[in-house]
DSSP file (Angstrom, degrees, kcal/mol; ACC not computed):
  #  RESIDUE AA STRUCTURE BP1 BP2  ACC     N-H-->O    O-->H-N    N-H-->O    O-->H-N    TCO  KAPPA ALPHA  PHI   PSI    X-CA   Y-CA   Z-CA
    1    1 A X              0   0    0      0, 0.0     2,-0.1     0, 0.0     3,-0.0   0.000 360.0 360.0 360.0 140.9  -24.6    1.5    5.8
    2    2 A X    >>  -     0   0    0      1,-0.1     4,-1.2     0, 0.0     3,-0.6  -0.300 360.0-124.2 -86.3 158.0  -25.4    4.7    7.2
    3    3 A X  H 3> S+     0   0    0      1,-0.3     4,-1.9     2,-0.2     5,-0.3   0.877 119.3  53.2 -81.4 -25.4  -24.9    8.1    4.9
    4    4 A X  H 34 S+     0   0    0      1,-0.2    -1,-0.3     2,-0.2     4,-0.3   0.693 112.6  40.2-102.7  15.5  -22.8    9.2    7.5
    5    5 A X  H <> S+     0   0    0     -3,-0.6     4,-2.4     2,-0.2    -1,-0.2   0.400 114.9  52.9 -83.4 -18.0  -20.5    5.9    7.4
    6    6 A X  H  X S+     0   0    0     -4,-1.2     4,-1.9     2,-0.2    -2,-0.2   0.874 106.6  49.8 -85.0 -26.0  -20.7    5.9    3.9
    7    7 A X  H  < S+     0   0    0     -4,-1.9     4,-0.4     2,-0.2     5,-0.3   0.871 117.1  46.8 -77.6 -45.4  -19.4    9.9    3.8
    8    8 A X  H >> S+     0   0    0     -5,-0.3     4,-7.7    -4,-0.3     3,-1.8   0.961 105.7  52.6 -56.7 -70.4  -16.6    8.4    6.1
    9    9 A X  H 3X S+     0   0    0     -4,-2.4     4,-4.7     1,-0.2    -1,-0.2   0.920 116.8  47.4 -14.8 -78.3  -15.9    5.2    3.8
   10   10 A X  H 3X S+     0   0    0     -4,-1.9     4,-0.6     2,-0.2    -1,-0.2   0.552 112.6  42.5 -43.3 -13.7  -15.5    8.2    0.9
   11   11 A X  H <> S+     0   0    0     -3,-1.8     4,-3.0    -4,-0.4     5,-0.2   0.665 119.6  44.4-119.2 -58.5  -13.2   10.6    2.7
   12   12 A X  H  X S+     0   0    0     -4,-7.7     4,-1.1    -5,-0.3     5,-0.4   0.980 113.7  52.1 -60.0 -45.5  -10.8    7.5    4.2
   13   13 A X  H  X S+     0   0    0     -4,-4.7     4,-1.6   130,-0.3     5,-0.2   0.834 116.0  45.5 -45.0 -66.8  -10.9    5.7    0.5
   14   14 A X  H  X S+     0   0    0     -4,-0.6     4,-0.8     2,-0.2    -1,-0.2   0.674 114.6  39.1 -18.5 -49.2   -9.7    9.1   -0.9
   15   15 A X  H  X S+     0   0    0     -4,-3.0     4,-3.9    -3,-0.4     5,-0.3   0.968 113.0  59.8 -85.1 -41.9   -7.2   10.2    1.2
   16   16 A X  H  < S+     0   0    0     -4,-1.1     4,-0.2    -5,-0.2    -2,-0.2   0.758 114.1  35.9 -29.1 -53.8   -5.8    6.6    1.5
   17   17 A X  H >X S+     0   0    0     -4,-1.6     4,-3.5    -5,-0.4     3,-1.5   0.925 117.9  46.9 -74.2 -41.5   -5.2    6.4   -2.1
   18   18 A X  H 3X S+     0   0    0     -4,-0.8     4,-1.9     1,-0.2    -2,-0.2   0.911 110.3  53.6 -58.0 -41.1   -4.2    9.8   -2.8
   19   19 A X  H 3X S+     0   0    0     -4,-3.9     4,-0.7     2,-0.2    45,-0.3   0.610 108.9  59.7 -55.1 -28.6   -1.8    9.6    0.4
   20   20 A X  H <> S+     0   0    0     -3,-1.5     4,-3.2    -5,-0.3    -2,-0.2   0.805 105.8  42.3 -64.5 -43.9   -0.4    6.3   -1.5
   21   21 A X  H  X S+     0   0    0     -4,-3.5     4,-1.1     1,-0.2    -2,-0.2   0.813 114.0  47.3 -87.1 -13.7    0.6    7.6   -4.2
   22   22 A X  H  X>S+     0   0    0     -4,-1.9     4,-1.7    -5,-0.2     5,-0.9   0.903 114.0  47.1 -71.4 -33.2    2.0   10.3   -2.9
   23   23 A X  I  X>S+     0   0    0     -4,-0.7     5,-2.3     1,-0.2     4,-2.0   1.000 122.7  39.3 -66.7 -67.8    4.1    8.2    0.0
   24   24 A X  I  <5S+     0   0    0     -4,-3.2    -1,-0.2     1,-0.2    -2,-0.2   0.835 123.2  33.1 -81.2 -11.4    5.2    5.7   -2.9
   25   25 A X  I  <5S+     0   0    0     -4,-1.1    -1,-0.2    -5,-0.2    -2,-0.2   0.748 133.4  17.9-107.2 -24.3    5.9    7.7   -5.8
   26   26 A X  I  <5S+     0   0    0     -4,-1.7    -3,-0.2    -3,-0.4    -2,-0.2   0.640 125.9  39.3-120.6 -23.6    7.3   11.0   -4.2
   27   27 A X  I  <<S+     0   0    0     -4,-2.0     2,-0.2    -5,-0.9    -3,-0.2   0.685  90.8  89.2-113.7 -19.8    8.3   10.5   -0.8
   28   28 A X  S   <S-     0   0    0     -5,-2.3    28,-0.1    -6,-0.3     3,-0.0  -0.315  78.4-120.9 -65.5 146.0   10.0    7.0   -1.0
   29   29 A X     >  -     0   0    0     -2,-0.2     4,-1.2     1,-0.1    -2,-0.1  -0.311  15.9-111.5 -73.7 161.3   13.8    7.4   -1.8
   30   30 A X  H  >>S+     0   0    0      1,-0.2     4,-1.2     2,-0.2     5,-0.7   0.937 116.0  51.3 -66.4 -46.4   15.6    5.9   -4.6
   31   31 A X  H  45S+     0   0    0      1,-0.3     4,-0.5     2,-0.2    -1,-0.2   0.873 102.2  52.4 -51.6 -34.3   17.3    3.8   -2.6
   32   32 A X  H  >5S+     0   0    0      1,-0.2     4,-0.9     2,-0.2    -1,-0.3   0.821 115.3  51.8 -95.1 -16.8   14.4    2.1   -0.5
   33   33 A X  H  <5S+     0   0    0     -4,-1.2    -1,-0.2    -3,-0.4    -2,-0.2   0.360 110.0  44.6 -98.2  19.5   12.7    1.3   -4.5
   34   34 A X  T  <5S+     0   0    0     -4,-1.2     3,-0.5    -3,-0.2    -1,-0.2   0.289 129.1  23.3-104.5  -9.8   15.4   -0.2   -5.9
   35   35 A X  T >4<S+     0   0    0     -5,-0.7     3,-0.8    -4,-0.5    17,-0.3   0.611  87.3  94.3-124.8  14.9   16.3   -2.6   -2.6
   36   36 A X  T 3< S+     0   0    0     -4,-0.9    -1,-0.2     1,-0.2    17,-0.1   0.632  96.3  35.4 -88.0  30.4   13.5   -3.0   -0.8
   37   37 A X  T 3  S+     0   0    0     -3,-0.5    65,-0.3    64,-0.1    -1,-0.2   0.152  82.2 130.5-143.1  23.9   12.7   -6.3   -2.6
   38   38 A X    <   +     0   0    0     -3,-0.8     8,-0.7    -4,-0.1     2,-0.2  -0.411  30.9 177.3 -54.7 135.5   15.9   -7.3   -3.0
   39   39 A X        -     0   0    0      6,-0.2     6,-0.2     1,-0.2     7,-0.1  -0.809  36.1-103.2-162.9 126.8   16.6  -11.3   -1.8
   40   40 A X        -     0   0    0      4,-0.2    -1,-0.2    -2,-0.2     6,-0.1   0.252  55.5 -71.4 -24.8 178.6   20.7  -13.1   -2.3
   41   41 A X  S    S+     0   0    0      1,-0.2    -1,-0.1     2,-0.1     0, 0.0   0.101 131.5  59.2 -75.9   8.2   21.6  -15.5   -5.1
   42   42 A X  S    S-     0   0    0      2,-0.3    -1,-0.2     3,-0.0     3,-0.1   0.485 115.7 -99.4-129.8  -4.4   19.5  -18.2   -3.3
   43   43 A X  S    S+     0   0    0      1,-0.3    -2,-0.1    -4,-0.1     2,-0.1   0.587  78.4 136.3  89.1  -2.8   15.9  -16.8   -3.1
   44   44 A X        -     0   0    0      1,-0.1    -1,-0.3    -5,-0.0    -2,-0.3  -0.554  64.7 -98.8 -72.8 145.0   16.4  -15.7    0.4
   45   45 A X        -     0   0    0     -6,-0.2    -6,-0.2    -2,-0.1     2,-0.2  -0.383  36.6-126.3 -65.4 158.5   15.2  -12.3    1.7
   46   46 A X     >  -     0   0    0     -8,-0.7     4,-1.3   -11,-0.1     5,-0.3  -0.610   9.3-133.7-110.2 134.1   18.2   -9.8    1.9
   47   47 A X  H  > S+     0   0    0      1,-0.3     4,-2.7    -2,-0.2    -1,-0.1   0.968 112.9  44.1 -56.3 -32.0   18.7   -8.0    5.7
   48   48 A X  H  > S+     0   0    0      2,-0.2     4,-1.7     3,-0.2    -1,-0.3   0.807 106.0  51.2 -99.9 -17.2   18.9   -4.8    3.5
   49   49 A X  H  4 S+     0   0    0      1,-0.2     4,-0.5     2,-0.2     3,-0.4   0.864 115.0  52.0 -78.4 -63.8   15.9   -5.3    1.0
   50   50 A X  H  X S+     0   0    0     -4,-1.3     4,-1.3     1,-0.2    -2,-0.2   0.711 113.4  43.6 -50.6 -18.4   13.9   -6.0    4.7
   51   51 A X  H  X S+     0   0    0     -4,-2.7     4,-1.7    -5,-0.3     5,-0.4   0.886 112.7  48.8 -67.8 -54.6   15.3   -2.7    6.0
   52   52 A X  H >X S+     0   0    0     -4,-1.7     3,-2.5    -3,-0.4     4,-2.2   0.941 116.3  46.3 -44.8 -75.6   14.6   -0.6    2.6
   53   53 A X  H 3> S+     0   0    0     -4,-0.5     4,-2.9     1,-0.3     5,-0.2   0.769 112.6  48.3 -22.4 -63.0   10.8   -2.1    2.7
   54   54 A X  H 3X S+     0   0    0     -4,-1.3     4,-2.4    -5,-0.4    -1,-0.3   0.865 118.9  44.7 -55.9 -27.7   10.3   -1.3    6.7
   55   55 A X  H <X S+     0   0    0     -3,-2.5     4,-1.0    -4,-1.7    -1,-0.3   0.838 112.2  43.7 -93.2 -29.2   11.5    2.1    5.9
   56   56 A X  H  X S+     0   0    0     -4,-2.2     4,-2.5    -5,-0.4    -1,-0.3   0.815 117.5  47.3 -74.2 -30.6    9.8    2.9    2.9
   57   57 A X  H >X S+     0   0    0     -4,-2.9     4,-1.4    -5,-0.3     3,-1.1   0.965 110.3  58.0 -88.1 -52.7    6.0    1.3    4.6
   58   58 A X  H 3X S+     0   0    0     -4,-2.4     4,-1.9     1,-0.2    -1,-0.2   0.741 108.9  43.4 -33.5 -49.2    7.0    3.5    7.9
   59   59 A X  H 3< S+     0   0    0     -4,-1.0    -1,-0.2     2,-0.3    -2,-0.2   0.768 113.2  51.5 -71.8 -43.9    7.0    6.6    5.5
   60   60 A X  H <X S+     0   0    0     -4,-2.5     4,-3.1    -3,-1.1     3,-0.3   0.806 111.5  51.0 -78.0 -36.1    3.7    5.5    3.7
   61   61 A X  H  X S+     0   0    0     -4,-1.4     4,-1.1     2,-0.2    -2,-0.3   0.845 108.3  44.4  22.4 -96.9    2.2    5.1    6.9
   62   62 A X  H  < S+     0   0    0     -4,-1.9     4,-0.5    -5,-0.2    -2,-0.2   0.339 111.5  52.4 -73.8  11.4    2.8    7.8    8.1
   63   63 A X  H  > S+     0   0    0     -3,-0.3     4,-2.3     2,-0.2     3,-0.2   0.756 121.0  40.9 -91.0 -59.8    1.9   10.0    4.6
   64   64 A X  H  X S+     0   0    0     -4,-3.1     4,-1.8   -45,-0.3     5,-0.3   0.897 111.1  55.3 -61.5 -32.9   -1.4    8.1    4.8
   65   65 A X  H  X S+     0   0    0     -4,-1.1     4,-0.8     2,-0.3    -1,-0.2   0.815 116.2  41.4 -90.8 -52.5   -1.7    8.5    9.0
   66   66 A X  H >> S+     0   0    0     -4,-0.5     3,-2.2    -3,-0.2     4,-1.8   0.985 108.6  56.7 -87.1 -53.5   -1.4   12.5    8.5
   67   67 A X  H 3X S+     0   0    0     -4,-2.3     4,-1.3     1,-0.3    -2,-0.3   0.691 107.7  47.4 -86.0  -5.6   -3.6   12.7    5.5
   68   68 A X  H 3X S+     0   0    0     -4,-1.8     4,-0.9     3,-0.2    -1,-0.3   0.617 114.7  48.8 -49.0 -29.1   -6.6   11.0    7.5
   69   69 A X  H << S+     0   0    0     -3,-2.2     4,-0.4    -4,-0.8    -2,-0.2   0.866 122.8  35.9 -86.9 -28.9   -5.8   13.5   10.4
   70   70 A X  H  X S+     0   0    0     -4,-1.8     4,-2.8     3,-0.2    -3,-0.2   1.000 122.3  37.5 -59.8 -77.8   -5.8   16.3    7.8
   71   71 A X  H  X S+     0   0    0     -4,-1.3     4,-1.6     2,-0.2     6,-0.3   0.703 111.9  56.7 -49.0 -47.8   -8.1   15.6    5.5
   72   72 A X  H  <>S+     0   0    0     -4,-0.9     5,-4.2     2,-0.2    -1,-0.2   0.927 113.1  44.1 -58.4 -34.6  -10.8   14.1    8.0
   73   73 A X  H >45S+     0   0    0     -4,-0.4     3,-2.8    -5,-0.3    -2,-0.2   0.994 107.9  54.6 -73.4 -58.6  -10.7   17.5   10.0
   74   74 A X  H 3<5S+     0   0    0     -4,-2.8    -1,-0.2     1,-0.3    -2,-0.2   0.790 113.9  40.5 -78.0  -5.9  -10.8   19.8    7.2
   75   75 A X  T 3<5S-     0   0    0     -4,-1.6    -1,-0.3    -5,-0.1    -2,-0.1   0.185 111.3-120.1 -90.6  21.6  -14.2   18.0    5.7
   76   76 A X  T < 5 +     0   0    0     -3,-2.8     2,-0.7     1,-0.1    -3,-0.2   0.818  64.9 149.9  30.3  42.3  -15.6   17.7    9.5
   77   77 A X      < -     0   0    0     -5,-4.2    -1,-0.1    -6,-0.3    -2,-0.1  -0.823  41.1-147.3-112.8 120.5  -15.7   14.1    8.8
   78   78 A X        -     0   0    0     -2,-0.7     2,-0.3    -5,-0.1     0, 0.0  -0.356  15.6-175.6 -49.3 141.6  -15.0   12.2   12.6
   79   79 A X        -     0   0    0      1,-0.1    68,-0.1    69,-0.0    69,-0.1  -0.824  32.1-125.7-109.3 124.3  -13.0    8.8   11.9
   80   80 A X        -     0   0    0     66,-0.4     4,-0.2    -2,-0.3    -1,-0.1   0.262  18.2-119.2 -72.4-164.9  -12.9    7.3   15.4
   81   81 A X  S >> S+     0   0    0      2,-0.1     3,-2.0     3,-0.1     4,-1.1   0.679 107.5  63.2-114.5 -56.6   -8.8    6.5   16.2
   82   82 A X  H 3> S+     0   0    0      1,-0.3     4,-0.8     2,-0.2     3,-0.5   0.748 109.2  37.5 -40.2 -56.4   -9.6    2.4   16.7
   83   83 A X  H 3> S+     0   0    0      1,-0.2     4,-4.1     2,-0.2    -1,-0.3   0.675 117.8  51.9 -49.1 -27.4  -10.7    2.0   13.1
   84   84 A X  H <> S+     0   0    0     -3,-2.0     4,-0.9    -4,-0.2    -1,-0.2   0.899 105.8  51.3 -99.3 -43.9   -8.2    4.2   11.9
   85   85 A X  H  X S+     0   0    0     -4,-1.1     4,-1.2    -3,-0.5    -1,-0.2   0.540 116.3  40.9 -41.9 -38.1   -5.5    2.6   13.6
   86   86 A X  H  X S+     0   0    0     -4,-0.8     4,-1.8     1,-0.2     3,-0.2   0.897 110.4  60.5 -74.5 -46.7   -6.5   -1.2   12.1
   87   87 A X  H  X S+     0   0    0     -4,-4.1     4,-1.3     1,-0.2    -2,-0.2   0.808 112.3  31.0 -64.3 -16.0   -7.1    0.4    9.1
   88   88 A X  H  X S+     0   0    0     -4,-0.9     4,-5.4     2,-0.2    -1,-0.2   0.887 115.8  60.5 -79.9 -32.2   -3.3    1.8    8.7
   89   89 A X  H  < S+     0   0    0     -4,-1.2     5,-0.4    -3,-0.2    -3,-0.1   0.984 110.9  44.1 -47.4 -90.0   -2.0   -1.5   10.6
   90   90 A X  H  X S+     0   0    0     -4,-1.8     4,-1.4     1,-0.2     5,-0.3   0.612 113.3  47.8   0.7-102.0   -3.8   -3.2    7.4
   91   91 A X  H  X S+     0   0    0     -4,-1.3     4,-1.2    47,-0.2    -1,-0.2   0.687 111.3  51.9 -34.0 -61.5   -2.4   -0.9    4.8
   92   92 A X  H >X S+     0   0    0     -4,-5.4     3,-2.5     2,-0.2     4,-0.6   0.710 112.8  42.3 -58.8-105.4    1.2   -1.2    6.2
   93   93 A X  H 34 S+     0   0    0      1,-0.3    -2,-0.2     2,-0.2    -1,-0.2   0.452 115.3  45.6  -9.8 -40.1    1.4   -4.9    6.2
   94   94 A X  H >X S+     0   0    0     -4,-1.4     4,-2.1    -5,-0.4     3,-0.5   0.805 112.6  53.4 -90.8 -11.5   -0.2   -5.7    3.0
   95   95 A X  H <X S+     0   0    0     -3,-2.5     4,-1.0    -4,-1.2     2,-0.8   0.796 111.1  43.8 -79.7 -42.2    1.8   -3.1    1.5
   96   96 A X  H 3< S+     0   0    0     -4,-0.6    -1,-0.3     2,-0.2   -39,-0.0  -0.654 111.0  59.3 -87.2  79.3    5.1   -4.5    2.8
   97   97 A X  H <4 S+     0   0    0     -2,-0.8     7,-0.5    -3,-0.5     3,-0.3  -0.320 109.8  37.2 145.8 -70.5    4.0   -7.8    1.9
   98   98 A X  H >< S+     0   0    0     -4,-2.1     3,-4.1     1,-0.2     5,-0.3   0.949 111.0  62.2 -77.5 -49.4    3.5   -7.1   -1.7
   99   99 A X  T 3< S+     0   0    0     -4,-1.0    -1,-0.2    -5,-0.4     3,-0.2   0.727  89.3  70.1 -58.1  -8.9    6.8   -4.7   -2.1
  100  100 A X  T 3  S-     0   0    0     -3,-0.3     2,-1.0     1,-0.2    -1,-0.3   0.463  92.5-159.5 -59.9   9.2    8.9   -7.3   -1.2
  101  101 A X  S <> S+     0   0    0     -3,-4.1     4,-1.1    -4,-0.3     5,-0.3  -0.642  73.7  79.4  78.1 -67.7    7.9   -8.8   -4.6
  102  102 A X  H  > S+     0   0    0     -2,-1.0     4,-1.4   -65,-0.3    -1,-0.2   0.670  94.7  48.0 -61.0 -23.0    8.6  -12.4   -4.1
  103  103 A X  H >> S+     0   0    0     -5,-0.3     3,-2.8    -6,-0.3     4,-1.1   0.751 120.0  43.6 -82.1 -87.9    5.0  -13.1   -2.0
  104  104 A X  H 3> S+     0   0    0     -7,-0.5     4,-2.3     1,-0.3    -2,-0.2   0.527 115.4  46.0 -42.9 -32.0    3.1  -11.0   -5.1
  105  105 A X  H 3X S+     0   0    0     -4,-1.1     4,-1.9     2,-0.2    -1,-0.3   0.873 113.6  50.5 -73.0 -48.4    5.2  -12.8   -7.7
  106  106 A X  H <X S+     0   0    0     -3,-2.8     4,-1.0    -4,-1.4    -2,-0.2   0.892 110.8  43.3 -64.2 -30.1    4.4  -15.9   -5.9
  107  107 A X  H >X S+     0   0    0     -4,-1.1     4,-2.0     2,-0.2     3,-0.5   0.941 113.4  61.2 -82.4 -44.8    0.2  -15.3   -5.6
  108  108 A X  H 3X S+     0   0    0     -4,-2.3     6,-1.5     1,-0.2     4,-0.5   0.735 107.5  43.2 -70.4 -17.8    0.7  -14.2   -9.6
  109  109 A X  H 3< S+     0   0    0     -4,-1.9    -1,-0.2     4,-0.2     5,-0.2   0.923 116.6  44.4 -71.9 -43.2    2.0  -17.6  -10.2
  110  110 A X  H << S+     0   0    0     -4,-1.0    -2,-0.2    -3,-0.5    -3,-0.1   0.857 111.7  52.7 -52.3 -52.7   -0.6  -19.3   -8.3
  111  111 A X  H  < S-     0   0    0     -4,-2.0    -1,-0.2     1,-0.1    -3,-0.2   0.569 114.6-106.6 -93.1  -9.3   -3.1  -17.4   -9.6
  112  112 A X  S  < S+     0   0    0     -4,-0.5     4,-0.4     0, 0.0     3,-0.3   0.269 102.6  98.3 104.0  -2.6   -2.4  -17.9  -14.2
  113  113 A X     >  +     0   0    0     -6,-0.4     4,-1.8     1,-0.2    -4,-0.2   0.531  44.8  98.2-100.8  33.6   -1.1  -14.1  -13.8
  114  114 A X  H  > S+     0   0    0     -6,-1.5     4,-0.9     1,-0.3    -1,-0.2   0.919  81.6  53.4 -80.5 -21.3    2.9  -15.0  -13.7
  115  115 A X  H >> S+     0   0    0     -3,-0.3     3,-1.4    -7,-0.2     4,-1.0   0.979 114.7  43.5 -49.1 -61.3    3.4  -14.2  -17.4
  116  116 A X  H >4 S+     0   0    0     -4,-0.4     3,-0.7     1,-0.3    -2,-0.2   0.855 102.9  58.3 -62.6 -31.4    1.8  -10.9  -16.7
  117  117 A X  H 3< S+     0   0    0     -4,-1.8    10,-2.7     9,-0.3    -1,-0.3   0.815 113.0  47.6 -48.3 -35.0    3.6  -10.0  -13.4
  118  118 A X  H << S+     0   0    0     -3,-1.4     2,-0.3    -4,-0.9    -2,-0.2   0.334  82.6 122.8-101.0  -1.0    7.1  -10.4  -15.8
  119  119 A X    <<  +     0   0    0     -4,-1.0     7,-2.9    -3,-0.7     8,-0.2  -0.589  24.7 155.3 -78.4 147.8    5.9   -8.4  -18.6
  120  120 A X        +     0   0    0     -2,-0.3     2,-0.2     5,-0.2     5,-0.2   0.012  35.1  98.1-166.4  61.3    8.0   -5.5  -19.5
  121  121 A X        +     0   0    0      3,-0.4    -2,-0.0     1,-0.2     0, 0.0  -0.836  63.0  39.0-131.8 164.8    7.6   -4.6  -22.7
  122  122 A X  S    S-     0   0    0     -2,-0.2    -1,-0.2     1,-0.2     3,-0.1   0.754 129.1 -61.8  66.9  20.1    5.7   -2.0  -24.5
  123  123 A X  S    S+     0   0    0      1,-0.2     2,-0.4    -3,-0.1    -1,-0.2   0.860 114.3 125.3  94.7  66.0    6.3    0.7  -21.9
  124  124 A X        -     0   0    0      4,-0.0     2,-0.5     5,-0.0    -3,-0.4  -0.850  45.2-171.6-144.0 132.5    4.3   -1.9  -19.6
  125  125 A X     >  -     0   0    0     -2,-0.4     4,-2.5     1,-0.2    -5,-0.2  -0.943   6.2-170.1-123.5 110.3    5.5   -3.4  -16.3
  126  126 A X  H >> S+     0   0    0     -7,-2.9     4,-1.1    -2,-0.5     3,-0.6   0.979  96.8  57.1 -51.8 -78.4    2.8   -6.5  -15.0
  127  127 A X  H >> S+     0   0    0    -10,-2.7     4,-3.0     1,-0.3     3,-1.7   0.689 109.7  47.6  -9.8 -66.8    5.1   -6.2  -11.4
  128  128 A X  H 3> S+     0   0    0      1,-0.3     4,-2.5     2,-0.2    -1,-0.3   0.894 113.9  47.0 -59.3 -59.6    3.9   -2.4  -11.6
  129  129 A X  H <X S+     0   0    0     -4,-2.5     4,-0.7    -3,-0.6    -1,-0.3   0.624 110.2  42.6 -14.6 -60.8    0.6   -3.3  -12.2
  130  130 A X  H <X S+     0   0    0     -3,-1.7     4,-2.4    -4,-1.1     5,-0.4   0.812 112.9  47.3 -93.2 -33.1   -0.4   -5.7  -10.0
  131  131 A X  H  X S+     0   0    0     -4,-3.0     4,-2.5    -5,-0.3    -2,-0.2   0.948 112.2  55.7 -72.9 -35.6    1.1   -4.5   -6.8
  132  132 A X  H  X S+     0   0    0     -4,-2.5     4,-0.7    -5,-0.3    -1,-0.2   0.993 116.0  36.8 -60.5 -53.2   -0.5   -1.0   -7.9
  133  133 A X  H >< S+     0   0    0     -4,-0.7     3,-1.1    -5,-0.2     4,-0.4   0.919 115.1  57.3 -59.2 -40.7   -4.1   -3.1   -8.1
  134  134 A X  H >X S+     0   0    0     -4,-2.4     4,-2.2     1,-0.3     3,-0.9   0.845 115.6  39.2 -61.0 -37.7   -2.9   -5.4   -4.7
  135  135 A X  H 3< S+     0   0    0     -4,-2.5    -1,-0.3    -5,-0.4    -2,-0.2   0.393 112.5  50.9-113.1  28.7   -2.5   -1.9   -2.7
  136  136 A X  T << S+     0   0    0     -3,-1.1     4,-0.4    -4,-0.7    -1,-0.3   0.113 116.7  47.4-129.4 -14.3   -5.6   -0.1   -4.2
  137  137 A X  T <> S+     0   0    0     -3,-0.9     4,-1.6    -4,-0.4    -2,-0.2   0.774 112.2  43.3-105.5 -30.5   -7.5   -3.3   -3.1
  138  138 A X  H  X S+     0   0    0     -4,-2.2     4,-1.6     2,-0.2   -47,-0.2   0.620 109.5  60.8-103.8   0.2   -6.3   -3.7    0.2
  139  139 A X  H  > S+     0   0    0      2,-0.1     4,-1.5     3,-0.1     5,-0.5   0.910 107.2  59.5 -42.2 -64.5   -6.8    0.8    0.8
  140  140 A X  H >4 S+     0   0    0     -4,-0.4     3,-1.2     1,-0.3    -2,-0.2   0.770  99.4  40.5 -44.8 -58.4  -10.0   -0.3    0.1
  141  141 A X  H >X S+     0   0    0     -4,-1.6     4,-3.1     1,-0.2     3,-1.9   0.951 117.1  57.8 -23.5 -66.9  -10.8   -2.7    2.7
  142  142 A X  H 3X S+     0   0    0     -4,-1.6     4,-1.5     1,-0.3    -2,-0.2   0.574 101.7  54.3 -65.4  -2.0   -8.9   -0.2    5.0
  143  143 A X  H << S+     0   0    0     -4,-1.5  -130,-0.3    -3,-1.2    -1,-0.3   0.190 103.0  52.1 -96.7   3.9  -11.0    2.2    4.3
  144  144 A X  H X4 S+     0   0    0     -3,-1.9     3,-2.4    -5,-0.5     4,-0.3   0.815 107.1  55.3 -91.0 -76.3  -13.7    0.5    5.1
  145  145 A X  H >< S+     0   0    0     -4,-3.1     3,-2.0     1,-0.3    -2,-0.2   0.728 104.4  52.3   8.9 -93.7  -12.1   -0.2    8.3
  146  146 A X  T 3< S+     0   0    0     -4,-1.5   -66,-0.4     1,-0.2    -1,-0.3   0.743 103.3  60.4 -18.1 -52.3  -11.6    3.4    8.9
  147  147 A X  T <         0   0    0     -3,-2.4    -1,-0.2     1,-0.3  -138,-0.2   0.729 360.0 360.0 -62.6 -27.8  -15.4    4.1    8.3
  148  148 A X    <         0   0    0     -3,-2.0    -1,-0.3    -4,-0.3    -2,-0.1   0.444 360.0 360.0 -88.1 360.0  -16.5    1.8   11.1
């Protein structure tokens, strides 16, 4: 890797996460985190938990989508628009993908962690946890992405 792919790598991983947390923690509505993972009495996805989700990953999206355009310019660091474009493509999808809980819940089953996905005791939420670690794993990747 080249220093000046590797400075790239560094400026998208940054803004990516920092742009995440702001998009999920400040700019999504109450309404799109309490339903976008929402599924009926039957384990089926819910029309309106798949509406909250799309509306909430549109938002985060576009929070990460402007703080690469921001952020890249004001450090002079170039990120070409094809890489930048898989990498958000990436980022949305796995990001609606885990906040519809039931696929994350399902890989934490799979995987030995479903006791931990369900903890929520001791001021500690597993759910919160893993999906935090799921979309911090798959920034990364996309920031890779981004670098190219």
């Amino acid at each position: 890797m080249t220093s000046v792919r590797a400075a790239r790598f560094a400026v998208a991983a940054v803004l990516f996460r920092a742009a995440g947390d702001v998009a999920d923690h400040w700019i999504q509505t109450d309404h799109q985190a309490t339903t976008k993972g929402h599924h009926d009495h039957n384990g089926q996805s819910s029309a309106a938990g798949r509406r909250a989700c799309a509306a909430h990953v549109a938002t985060y999206t576009a929070t990460q989508a402007a703080a690469l355009l921001a952020g890249s310019r004001l450090l002079g660091v170039r990120l070409r628009p094809g890489p930048v474009a898989a990498a958000l493509a990436l980022s949305a999808v796995t990001h609606y993908i885990a906040d519809r809980r039931e696929p994350l819940r399902r890989l934490a089953d799979a995987t030995g962690k479903g006791a931990f996905v369900r903890l929520t005791d001791h001021g500690m939420n597993g759910a919160y946890t893993l999906d935090q670690a799921w979309h911090h794993a798959a920034e990364t990747v996309a920031a890779i992405i981004a670098s190219a």
